[in-house]
C-alpha positions, 0 to 999 in steps of 0.5 A, spaced: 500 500 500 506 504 502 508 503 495 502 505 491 502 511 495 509 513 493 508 512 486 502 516 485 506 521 489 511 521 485 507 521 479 504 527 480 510 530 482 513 528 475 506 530 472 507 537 475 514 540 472 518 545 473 517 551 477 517 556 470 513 562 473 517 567 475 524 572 473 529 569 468 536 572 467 539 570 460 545 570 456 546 568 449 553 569 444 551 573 438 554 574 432 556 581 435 558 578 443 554 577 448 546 579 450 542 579 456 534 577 456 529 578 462 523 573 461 518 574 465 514 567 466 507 567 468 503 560 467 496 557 468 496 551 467 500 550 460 499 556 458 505 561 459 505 568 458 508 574 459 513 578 457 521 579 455 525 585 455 533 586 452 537 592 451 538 592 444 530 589 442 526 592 448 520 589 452 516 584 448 510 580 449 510 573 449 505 569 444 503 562 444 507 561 450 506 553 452 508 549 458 509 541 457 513 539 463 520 542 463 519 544 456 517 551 453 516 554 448 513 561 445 514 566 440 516 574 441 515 579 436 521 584 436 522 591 432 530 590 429 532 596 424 524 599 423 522 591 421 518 587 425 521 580 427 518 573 429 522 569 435 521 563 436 524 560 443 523 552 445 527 550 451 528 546 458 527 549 465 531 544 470 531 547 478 533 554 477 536 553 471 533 555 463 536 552 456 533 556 450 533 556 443 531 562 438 530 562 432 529 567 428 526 569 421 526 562 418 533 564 415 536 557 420 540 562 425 539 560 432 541 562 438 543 558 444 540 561 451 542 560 458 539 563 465 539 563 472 532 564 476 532 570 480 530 570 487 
């Protein structure tokens, strides 16, 4: 009986992922050196929502924002020279730690992202 008690525990626990709400700082290596990105992640259920702020895009609002256990995705629209750009991002949330990939303008260049949670 102890047994099926902690497997459903543990189950659940599984079931319930990462703890993705909250402030991210990241950093990426660029074709022009190192960037930085604040995400700010809201989450009900497995939906995510929130926003995204750099210094060379400025603040952006996430879309289609998705949770699946570790996993995210979402997609920012950002302004880069007078032109709207779409980003999307796909990643994994392990502790306090975050992976991200962005992709941007179906052109292949793809962006490796690493970020720490802010307490």
């Amino acid at each position: 009986m102890l047994r099926i008690f902690l497997s459903l525990t543990l189950s659940a626990l599984v079931a319930l992922g990462a703890d993705v709400a909250g402030t991210w700082k990241a950093t990426a290596e660029g074709p022009n050196g190192s960037m930085e990105r604040t995400f700010v992640f809201k989450v009900a259920g497995q939906k995510l929502t929130g926003e995204t702020t750099s210094s060379m895009l400025g603040k952006s609002e996430l879309a289609d924002g998705k949770v699946d256990g570790d996993n995210i995705s979402f997609t920012i629209t950002a302004k880069f020279q007078d032109n709207e750009v779409k980003i999307s991002y796909k990643g994994k949330v392990d502790g306090k730690a975050l992976k991200l990939t962005s992709e941007f303008g179906g052109a292949g260049q793809a962006i490796q992202w690493t970020g720490k949670k802010v307490e």
